[in-house]
MDTraj code that builds the backbone (N, CA, C; nanometers):
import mdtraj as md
import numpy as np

residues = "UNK UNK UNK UNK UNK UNK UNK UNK UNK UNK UNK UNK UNK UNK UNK UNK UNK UNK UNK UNK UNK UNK UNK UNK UNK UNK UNK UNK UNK UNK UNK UNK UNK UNK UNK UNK UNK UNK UNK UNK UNK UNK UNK UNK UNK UNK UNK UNK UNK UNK UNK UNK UNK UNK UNK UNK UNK UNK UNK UNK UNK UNK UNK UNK UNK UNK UNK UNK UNK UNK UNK UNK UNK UNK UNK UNK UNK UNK UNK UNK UNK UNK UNK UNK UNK UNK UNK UNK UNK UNK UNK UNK UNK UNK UNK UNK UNK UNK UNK UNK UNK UNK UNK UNK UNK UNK UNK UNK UNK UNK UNK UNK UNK UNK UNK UNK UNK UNK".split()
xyz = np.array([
    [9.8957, 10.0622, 9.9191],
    [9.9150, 10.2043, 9.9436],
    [9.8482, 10.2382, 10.0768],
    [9.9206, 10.3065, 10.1534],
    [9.8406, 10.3271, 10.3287],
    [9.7717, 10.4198, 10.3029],
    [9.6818, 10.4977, 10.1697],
    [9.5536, 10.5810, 10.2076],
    [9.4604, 10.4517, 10.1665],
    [9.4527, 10.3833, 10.0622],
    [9.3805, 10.2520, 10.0651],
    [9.3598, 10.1922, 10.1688],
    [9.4549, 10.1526, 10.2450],
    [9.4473, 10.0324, 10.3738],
    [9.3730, 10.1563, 10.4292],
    [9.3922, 10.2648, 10.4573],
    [9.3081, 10.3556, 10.5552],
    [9.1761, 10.3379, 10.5242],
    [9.1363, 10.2997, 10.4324],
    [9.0322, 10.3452, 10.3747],
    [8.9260, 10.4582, 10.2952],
    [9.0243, 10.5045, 10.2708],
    [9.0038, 10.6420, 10.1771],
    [9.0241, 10.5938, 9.9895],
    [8.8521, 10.6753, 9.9919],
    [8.8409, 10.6227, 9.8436],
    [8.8343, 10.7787, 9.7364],
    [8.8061, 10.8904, 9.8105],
    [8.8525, 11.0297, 9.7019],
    [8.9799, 11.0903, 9.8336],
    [9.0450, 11.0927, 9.7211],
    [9.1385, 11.1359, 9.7880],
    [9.2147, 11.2989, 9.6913],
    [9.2184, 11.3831, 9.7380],
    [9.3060, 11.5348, 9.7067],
    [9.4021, 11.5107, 9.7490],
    [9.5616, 11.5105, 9.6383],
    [9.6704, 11.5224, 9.7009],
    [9.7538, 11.7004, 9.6689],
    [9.7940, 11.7489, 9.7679],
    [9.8033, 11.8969, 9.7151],
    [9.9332, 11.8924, 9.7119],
    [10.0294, 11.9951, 9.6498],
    [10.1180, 11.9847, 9.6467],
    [10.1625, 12.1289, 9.5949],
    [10.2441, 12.2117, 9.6431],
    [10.3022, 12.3266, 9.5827],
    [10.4249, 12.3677, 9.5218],
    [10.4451, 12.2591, 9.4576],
    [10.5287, 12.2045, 9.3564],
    [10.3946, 12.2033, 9.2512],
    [10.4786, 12.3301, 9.1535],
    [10.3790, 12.3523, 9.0559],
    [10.3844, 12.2605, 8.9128],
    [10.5460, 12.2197, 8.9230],
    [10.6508, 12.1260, 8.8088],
    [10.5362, 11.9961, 8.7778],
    [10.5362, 11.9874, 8.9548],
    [10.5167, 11.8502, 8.9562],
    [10.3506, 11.8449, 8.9216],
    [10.2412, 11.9284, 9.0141],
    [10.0954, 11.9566, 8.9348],
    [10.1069, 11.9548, 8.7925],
    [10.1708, 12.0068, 8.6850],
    [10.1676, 12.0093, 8.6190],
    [10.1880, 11.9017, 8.5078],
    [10.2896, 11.8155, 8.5386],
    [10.3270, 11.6770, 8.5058],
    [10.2348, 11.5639, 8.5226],
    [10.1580, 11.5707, 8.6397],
    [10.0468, 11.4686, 8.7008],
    [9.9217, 11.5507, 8.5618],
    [9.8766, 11.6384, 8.5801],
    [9.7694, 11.6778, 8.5052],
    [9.7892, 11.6393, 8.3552],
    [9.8715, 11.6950, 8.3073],
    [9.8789, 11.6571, 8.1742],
    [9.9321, 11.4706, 8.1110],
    [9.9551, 11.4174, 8.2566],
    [9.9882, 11.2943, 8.1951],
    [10.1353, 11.2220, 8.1274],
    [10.1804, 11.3362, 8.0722],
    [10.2986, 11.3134, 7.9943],
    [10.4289, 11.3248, 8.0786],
    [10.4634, 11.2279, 8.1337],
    [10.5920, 11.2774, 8.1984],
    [10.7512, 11.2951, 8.1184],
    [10.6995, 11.2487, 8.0477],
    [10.8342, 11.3346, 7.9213],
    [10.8401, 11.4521, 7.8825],
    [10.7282, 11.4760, 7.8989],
    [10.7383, 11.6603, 7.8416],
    [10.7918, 11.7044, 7.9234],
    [10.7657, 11.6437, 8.0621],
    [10.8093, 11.7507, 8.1990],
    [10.9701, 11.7187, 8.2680],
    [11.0061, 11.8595, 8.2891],
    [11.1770, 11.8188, 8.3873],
    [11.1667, 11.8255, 8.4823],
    [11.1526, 11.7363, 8.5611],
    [11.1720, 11.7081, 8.6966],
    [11.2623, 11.6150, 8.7400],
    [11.2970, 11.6404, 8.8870],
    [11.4326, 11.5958, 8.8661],
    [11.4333, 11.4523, 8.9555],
    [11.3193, 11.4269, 9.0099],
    [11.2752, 11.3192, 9.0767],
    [11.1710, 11.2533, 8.9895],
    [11.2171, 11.1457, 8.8834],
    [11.1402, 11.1041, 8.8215],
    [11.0615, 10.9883, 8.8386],
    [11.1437, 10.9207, 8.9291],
    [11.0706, 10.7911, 9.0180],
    [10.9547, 10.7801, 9.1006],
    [10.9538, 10.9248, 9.1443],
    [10.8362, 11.0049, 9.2220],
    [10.7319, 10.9891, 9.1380],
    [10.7536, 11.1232, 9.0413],
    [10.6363, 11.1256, 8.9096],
    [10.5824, 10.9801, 8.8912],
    [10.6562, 10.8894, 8.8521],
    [10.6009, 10.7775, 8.7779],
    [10.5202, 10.6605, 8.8680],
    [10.5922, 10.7237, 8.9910],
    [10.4594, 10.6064, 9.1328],
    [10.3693, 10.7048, 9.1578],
    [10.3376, 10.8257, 9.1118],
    [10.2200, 10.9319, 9.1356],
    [10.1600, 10.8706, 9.0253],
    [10.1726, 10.8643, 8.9068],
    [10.1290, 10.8673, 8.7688],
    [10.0262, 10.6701, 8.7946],
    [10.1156, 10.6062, 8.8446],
    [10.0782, 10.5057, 8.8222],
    [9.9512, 10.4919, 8.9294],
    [9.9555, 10.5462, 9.0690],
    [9.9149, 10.5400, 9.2085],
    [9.7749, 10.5832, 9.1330],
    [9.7660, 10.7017, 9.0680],
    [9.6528, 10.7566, 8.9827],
    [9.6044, 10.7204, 8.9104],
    [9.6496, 10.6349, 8.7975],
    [9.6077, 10.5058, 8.7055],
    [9.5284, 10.4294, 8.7758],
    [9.5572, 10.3940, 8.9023],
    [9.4896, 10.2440, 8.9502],
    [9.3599, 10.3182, 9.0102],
    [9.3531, 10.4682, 9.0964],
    [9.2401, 10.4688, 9.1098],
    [9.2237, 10.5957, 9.0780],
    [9.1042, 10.6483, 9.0046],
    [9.0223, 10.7277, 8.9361],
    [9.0014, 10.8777, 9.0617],
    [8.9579, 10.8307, 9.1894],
    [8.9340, 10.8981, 9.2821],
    [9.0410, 11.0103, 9.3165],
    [9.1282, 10.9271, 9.3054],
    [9.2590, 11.0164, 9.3457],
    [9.3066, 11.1330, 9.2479],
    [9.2888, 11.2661, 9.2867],
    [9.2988, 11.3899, 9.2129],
    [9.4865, 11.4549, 9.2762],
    [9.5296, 11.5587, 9.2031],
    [9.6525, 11.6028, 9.2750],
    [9.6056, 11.7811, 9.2354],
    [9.6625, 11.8592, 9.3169],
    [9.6191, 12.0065, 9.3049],
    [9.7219, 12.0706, 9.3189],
    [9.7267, 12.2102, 9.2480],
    [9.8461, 12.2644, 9.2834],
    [9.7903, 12.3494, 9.3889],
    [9.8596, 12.3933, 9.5271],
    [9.8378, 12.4783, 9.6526],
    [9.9879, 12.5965, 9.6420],
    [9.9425, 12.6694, 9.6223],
    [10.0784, 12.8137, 9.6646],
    [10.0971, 12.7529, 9.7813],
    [10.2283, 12.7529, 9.8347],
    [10.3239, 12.7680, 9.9359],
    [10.1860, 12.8117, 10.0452],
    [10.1871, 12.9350, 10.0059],
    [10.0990, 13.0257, 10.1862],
    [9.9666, 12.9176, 10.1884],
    [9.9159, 12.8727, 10.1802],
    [9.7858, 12.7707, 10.1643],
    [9.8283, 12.6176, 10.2137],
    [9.9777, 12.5914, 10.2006],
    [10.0390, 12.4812, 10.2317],
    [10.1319, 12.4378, 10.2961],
    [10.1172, 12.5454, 10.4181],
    [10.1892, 12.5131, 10.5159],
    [10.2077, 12.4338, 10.6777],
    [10.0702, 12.3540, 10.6166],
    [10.0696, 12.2215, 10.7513],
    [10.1707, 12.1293, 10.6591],
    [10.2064, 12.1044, 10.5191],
    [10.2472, 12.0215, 10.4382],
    [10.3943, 12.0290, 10.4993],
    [10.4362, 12.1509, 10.4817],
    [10.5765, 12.1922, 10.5428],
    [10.5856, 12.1743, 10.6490],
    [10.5546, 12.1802, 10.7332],
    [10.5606, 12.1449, 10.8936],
    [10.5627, 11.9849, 10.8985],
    [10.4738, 11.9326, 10.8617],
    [10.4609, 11.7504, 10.8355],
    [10.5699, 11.7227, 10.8097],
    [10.6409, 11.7814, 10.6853],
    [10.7242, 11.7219, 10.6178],
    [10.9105, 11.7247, 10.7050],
    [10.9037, 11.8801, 10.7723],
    [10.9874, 11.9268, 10.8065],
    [11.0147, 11.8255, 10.9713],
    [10.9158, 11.8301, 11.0242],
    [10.8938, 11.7338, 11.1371],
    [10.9148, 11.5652, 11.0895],
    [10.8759, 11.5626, 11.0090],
    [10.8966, 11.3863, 10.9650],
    [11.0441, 11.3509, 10.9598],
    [11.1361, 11.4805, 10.8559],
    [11.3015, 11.4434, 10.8457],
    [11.3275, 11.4651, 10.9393],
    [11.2847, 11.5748, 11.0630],
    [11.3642, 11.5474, 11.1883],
    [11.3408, 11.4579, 11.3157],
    [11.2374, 11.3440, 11.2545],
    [11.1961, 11.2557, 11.3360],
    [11.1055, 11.2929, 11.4359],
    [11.0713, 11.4077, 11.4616],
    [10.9511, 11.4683, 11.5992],
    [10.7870, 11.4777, 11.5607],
    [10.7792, 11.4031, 11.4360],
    [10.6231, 11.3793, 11.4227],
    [10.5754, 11.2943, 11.4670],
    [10.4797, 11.3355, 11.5642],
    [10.4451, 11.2194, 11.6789],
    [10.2703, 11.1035, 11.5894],
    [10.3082, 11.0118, 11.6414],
    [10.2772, 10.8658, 11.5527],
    [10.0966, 10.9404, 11.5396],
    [10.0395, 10.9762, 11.6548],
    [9.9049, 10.9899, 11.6343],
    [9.8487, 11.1217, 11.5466],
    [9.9509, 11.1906, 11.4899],
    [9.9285, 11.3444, 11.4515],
    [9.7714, 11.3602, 11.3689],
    [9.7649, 11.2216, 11.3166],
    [9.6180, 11.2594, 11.2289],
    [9.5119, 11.2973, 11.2780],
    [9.4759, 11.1607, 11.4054],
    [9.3900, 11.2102, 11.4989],
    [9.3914, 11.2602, 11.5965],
    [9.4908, 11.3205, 11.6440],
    [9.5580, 11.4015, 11.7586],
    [9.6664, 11.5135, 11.7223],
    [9.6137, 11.6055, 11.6363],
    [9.7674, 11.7195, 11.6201],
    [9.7751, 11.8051, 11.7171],
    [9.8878, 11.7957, 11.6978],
    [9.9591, 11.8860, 11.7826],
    [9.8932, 12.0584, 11.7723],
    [9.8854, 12.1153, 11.8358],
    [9.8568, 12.2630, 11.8743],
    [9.8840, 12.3087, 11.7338],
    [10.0363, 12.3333, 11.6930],
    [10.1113, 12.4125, 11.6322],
    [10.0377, 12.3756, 11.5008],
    [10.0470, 12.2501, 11.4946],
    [9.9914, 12.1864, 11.3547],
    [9.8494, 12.2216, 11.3303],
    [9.7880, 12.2392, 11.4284],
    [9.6346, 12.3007, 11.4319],
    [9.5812, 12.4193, 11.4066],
    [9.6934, 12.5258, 11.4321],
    [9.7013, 12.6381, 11.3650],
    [9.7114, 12.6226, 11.2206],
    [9.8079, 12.5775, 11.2144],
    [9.8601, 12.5522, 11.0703],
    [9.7182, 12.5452, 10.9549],
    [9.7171, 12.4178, 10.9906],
    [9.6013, 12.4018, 10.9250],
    [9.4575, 12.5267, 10.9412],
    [9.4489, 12.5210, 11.0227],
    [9.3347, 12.6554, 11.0284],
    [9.3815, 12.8156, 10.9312],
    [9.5264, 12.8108, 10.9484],
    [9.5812, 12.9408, 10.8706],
    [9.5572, 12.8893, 10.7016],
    [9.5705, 12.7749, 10.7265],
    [9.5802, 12.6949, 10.5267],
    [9.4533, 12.7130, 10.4828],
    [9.3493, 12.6949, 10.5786],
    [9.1916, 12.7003, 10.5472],
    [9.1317, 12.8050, 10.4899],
    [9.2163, 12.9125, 10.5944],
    [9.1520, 13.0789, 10.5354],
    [9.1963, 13.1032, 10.4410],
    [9.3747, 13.0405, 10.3979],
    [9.3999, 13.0870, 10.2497],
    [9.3831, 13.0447, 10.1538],
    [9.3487, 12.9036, 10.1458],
    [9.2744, 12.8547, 10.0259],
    [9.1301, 12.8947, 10.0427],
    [9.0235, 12.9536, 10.1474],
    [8.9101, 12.9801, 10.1113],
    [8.9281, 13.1661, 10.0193],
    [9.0330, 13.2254, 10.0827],
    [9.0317, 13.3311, 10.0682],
    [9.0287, 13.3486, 9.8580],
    [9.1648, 13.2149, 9.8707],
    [9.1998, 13.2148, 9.7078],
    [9.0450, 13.2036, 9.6506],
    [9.0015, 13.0847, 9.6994],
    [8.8857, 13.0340, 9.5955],
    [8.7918, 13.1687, 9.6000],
    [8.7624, 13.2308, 9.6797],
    [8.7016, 13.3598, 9.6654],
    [8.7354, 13.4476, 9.5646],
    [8.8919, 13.4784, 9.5813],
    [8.9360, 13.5622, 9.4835],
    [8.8832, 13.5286, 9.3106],
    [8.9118, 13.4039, 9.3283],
    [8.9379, 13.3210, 9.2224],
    [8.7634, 13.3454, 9.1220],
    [8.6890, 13.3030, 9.2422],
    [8.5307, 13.3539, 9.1932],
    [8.5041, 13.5075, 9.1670],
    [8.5493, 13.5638, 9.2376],
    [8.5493, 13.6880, 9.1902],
    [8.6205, 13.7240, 9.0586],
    [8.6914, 13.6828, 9.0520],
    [8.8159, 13.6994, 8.9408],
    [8.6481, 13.6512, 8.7650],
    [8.6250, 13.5300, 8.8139],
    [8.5366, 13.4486, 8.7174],
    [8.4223, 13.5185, 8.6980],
    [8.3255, 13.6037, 8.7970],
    [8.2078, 13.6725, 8.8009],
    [8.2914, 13.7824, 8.7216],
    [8.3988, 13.8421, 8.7378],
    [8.4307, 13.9710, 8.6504],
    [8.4262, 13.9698, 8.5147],
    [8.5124, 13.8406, 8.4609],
    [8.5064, 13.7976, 8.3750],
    [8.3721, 13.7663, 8.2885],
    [8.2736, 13.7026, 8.3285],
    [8.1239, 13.7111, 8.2779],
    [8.0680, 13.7695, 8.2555],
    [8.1095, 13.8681, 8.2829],
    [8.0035, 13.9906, 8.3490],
    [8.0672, 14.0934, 8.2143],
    [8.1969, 14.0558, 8.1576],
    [8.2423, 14.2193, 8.1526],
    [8.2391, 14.1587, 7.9790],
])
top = md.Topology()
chain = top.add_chain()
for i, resn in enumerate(residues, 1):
    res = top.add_residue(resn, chain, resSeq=i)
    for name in ("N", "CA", "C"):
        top.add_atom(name, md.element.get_by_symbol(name[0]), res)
traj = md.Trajectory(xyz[None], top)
């Protein structure tokens, strides 16, 4: 697997595909309809072999360097060094994904302190 050969031993895979979070978490890929099942079952297994490796669900607005990656990869213009060299656009990206998953997890604590509290 090329995050192994990279050398990455915890690894977060996010994904805003909620079908699919949901299928990885609970384990059971029979319960779940998805329509790419070959996917599921090299996630399922990729996760079996190592413990480290977690998958998350991300809303869309939080995951949009994912879309850009992805959208750039089918049209062939993702340039080879992007990991350690992104591009501008992609640098935004990511910086806009940062504030909205910090913003969520905020909410999210707030949401939890209300809850305790009340």
């Amino acid at each position: 697997m090329i995050i192994q050969d990279l050398g990455n031993k915890n690894v977060i895979f996010e994904t805003d595909c909620q079908v699919l979070a949901r299928c990885v978490e609970s384990n059971q890929p029979s319960l779940c309809e998805w329509e790419s099942r070959g996917i599921l079952d090299d996630i399922l297994s990729a996760l079996k072999s190592n413990s480290s490796f977690l998958v998350h669900f991300i809303p869309r607005q939080g995951n949009k360097a994912a879309d850009w990656l992805a959208a750039s990869t089918n049209k062939e213009v993702c340039p080879i060094g992007w990991v350690g060299i992104p591009l501008p656009s992609l640098s935004r990206l990511l910086e806009e994904d940062l504030k909205s998953i910090r913003y969520q997890q905020a909410q999210a604590s707030t949401s939890t302190s209300s809850i305790e509290l009340g």
